[in-house]
PyMOL commands that place a pseudoatom at each C-alpha (Angstrom):
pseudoatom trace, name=CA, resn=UNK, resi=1, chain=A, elem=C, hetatm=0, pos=[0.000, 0.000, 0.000]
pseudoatom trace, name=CA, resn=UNK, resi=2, chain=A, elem=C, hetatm=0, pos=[1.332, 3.499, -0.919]
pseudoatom trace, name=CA, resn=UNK, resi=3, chain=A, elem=C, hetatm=0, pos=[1.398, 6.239, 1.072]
pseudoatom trace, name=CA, resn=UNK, resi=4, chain=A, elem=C, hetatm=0, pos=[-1.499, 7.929, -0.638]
pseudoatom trace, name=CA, resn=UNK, resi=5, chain=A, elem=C, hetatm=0, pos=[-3.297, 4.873, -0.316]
pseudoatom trace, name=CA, resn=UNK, resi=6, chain=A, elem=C, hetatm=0, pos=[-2.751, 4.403, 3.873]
pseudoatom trace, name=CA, resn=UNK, resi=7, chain=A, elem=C, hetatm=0, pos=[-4.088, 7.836, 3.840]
pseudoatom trace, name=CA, resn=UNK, resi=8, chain=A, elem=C, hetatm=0, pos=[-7.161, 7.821, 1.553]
pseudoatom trace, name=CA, resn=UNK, resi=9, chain=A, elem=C, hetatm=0, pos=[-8.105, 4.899, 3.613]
pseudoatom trace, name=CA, resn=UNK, resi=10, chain=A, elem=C, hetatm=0, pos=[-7.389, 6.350, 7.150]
pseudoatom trace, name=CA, resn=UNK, resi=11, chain=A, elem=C, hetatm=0, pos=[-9.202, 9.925, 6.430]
pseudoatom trace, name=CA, resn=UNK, resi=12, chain=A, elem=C, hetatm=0, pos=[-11.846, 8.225, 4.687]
pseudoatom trace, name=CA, resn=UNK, resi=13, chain=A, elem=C, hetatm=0, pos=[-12.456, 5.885, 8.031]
pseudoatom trace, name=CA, resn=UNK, resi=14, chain=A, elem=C, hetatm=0, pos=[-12.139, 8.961, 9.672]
pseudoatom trace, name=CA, resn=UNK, resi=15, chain=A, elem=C, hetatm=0, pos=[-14.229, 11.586, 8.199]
pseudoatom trace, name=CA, resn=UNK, resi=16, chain=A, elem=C, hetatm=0, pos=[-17.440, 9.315, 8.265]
pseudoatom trace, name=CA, resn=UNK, resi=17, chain=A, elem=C, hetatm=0, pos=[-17.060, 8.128, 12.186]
pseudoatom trace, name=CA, resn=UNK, resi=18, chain=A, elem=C, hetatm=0, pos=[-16.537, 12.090, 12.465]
pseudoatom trace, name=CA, resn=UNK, resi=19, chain=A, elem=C, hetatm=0, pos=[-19.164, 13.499, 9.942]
pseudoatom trace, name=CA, resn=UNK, resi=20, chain=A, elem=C, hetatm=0, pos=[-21.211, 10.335, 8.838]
pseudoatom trace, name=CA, resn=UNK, resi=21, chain=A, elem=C, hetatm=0, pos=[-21.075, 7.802, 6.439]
pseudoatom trace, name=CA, resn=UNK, resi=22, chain=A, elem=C, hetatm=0, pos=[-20.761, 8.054, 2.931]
pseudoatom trace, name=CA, resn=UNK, resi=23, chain=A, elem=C, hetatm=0, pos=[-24.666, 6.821, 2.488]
pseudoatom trace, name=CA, resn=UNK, resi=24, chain=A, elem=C, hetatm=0, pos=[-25.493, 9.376, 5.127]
pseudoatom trace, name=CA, resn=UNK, resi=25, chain=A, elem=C, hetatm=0, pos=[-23.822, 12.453, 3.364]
pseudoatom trace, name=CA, resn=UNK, resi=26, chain=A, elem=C, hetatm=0, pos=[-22.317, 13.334, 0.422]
pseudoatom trace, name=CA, resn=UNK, resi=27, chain=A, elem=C, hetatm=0, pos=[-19.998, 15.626, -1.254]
pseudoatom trace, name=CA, resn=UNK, resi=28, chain=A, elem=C, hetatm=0, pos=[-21.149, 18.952, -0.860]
pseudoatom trace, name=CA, resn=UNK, resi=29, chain=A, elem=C, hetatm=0, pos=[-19.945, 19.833, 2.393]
pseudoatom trace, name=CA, resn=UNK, resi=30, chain=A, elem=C, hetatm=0, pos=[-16.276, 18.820, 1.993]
pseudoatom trace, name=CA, resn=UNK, resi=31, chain=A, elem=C, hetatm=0, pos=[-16.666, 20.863, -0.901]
pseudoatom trace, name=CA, resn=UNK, resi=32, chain=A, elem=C, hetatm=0, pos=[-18.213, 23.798, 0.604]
pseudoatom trace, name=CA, resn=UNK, resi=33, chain=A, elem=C, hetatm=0, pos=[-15.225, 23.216, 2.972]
pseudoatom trace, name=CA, resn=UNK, resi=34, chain=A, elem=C, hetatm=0, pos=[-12.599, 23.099, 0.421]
pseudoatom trace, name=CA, resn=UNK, resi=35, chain=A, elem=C, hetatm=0, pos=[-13.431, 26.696, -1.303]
pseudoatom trace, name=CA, resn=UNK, resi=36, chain=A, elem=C, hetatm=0, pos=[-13.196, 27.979, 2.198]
pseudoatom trace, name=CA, resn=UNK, resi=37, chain=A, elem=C, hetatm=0, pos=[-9.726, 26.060, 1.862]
pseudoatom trace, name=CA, resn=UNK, resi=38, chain=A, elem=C, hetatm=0, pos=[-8.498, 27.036, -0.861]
pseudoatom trace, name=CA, resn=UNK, resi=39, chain=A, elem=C, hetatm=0, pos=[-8.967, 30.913, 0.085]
pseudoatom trace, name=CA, resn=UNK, resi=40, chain=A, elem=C, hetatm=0, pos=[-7.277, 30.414, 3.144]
pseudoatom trace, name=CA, resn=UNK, resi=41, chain=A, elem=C, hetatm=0, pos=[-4.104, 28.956, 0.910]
pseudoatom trace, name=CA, resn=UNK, resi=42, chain=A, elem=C, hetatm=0, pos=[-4.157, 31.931, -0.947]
pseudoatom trace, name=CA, resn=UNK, resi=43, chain=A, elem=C, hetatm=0, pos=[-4.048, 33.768, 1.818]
pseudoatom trace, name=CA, resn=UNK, resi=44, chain=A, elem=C, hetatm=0, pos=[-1.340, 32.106, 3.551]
pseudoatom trace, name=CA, resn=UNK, resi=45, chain=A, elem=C, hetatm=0, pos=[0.733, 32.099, 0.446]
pseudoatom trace, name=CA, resn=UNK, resi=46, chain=A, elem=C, hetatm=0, pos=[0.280, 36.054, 0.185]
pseudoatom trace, name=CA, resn=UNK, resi=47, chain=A, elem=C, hetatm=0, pos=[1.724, 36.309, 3.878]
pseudoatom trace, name=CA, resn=UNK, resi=48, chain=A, elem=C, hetatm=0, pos=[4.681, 33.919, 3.097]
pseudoatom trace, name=CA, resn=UNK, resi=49, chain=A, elem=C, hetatm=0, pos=[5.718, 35.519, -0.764]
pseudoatom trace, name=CA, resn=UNK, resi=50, chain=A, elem=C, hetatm=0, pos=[5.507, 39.196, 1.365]
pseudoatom trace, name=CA, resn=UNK, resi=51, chain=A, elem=C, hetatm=0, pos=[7.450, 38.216, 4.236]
pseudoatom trace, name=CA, resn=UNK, resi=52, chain=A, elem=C, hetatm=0, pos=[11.105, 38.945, 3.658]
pseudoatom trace, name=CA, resn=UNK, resi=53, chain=A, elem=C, hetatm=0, pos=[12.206, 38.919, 7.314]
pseudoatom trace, name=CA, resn=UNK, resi=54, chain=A, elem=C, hetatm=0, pos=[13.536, 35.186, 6.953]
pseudoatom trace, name=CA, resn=UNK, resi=55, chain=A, elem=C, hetatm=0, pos=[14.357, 33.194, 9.834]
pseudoatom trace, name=CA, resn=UNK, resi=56, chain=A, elem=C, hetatm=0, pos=[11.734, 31.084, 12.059]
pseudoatom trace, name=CA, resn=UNK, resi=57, chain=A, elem=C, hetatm=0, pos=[9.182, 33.824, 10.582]
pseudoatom trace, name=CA, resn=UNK, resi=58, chain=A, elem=C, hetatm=0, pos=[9.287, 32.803, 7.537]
pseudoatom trace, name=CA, resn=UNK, resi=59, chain=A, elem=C, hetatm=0, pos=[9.341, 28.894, 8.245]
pseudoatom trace, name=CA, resn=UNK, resi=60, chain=A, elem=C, hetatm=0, pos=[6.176, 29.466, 10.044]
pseudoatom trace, name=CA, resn=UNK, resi=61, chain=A, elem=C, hetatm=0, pos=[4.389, 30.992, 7.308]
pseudoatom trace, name=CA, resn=UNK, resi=62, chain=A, elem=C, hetatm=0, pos=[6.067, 28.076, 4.984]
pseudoatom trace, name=CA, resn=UNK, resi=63, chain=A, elem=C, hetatm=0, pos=[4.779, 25.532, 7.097]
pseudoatom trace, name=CA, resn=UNK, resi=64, chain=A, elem=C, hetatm=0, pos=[1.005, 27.088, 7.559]
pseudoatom trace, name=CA, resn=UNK, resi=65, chain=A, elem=C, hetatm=0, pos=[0.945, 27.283, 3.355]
pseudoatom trace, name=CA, resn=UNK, resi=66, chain=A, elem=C, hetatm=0, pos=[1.935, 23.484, 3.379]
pseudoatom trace, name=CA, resn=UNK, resi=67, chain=A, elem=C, hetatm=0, pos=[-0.831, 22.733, 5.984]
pseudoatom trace, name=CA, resn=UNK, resi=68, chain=A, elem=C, hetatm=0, pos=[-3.246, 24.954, 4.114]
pseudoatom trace, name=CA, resn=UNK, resi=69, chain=A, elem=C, hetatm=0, pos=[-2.582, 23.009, 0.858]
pseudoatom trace, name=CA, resn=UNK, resi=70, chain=A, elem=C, hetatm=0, pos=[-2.931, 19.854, 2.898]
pseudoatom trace, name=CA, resn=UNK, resi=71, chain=A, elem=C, hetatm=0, pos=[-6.439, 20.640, 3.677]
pseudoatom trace, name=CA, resn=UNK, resi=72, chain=A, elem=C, hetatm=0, pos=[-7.490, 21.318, 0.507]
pseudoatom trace, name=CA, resn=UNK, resi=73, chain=A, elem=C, hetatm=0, pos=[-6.198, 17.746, -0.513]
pseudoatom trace, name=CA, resn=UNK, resi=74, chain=A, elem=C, hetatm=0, pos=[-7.819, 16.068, 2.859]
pseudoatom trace, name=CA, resn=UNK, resi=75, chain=A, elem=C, hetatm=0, pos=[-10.562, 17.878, 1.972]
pseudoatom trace, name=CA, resn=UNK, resi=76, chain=A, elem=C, hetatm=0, pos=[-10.463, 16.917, -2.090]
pseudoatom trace, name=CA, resn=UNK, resi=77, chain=A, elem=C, hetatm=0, pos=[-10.160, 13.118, -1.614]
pseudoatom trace, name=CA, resn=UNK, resi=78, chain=A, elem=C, hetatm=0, pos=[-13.210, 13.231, 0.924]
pseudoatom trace, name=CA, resn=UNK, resi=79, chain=A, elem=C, hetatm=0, pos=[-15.610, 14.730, -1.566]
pseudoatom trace, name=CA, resn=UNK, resi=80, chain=A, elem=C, hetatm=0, pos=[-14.495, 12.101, -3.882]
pseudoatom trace, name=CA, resn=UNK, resi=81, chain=A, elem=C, hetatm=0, pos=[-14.933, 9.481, -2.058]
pseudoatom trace, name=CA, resn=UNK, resi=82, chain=A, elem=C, hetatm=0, pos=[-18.418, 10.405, -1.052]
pseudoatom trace, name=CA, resn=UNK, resi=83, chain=A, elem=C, hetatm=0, pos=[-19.312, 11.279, -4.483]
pseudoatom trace, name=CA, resn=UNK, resi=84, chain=A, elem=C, hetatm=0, pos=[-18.458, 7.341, -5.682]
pseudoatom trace, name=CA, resn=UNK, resi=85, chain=A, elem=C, hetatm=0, pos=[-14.733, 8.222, -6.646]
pseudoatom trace, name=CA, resn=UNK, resi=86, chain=A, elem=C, hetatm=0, pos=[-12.379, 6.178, -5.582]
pseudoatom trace, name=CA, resn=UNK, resi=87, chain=A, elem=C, hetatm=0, pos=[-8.735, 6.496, -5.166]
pseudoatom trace, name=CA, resn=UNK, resi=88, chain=A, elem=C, hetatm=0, pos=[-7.738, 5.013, -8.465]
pseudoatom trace, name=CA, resn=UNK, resi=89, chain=A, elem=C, hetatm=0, pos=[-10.613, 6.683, -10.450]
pseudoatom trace, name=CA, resn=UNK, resi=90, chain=A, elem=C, hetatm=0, pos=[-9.541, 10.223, -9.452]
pseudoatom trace, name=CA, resn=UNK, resi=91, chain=A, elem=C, hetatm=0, pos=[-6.154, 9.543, -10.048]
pseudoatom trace, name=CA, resn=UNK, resi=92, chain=A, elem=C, hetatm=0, pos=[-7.076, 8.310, -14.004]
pseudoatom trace, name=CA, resn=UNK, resi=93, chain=A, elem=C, hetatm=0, pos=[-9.002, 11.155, -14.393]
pseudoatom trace, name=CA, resn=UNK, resi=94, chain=A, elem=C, hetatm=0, pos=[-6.603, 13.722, -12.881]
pseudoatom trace, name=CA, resn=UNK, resi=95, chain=A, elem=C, hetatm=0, pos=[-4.202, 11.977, -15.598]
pseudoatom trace, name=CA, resn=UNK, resi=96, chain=A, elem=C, hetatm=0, pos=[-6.568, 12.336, -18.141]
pseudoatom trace, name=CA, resn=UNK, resi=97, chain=A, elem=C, hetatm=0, pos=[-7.643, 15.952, -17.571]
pseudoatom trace, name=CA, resn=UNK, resi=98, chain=A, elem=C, hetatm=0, pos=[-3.731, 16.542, -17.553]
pseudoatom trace, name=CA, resn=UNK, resi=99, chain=A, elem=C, hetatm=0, pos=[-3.456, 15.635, -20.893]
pseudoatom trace, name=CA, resn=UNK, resi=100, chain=A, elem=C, hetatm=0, pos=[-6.071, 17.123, -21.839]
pseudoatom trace, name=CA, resn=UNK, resi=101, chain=A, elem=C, hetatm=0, pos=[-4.339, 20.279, -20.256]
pseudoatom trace, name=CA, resn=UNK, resi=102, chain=A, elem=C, hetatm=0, pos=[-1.456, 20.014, -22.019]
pseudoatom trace, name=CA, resn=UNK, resi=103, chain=A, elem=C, hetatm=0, pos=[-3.002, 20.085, -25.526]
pseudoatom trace, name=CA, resn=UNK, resi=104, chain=A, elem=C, hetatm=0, pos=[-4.560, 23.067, -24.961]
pseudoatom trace, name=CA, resn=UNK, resi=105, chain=A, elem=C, hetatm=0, pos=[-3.637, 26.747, -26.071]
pseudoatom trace, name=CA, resn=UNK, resi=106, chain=A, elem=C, hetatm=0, pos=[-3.355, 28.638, -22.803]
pseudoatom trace, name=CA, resn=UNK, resi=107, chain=A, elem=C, hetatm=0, pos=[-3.334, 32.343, -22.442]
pseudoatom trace, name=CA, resn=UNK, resi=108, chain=A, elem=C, hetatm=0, pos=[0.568, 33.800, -21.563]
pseudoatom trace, name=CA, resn=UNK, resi=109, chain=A, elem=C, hetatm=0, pos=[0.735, 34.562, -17.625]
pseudoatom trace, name=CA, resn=UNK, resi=110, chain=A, elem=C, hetatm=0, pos=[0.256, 38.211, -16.239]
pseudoatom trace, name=CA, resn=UNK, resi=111, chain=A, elem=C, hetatm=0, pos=[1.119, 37.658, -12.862]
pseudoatom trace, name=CA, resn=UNK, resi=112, chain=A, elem=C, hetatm=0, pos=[0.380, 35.478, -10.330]
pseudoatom trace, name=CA, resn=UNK, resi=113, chain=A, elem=C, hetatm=0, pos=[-3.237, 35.067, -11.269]
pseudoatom trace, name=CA, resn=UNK, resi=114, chain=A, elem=C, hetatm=0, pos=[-4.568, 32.425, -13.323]
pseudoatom trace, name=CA, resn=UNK, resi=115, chain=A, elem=C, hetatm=0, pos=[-7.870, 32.539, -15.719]
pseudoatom trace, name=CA, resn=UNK, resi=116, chain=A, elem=C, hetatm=0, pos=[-8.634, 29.928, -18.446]
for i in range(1, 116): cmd.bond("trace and resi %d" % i, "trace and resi %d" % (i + 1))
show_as sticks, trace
zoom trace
């Protein structure tokens, strides 16, 4: 078992003796979660590209982005799961959608903001 794996499994036993089972509810409050998430890693990552003071400062802010972004994936994988998605299905289509990505014409970057 991978490492992703051990964890899908252990958040997913989690999050349903914590929240409720999958048959109970489904995705749209890890989801509604995760946009909340994903501002908060924006946030963070404001706060660590501004700081310039270095030293445990700045490893603090690091660390907070990395937990941030951790969310968003704990988050992610349990609104999978309790949409029908399992591990290996969202990995295929994350694959998929890559390549899909890659084919496409995007727009030349302006900054630090993305918009397709």
């Amino acid at each position: 078992m991978t490492p992703l794996e051990a964890l899908w499994d252990d958040q997913a036993e989690w999050s349903q003796r914590t929240f409720g089972s999958d048959a109970e509810r489904g995705p749209v409050g890890p989801i509604r979660h995760l946009a909340l998430e994903c501002a908060e890693v924006e946030e963070a990552w404001e706060q660590w590209r501004e700081t310039s003071c270095g030293g445990p400062a700045m490893k603090s802010m690091r660390d907070n982005l990395r937990t941030e972004l951790a969310d968003c994936l704990l988050l992610l994988m349990d609104a999978s799961r309790r949409a029908g998605v399992n591990l290996d299905t969202l990995v295929a289509a994350a694959i998929d959608k890559h390549q899909r990505n890659k084919a496409r014409k995007w727009p030349v970057s302006t900054g630090d903001t993305h918009e397709s």
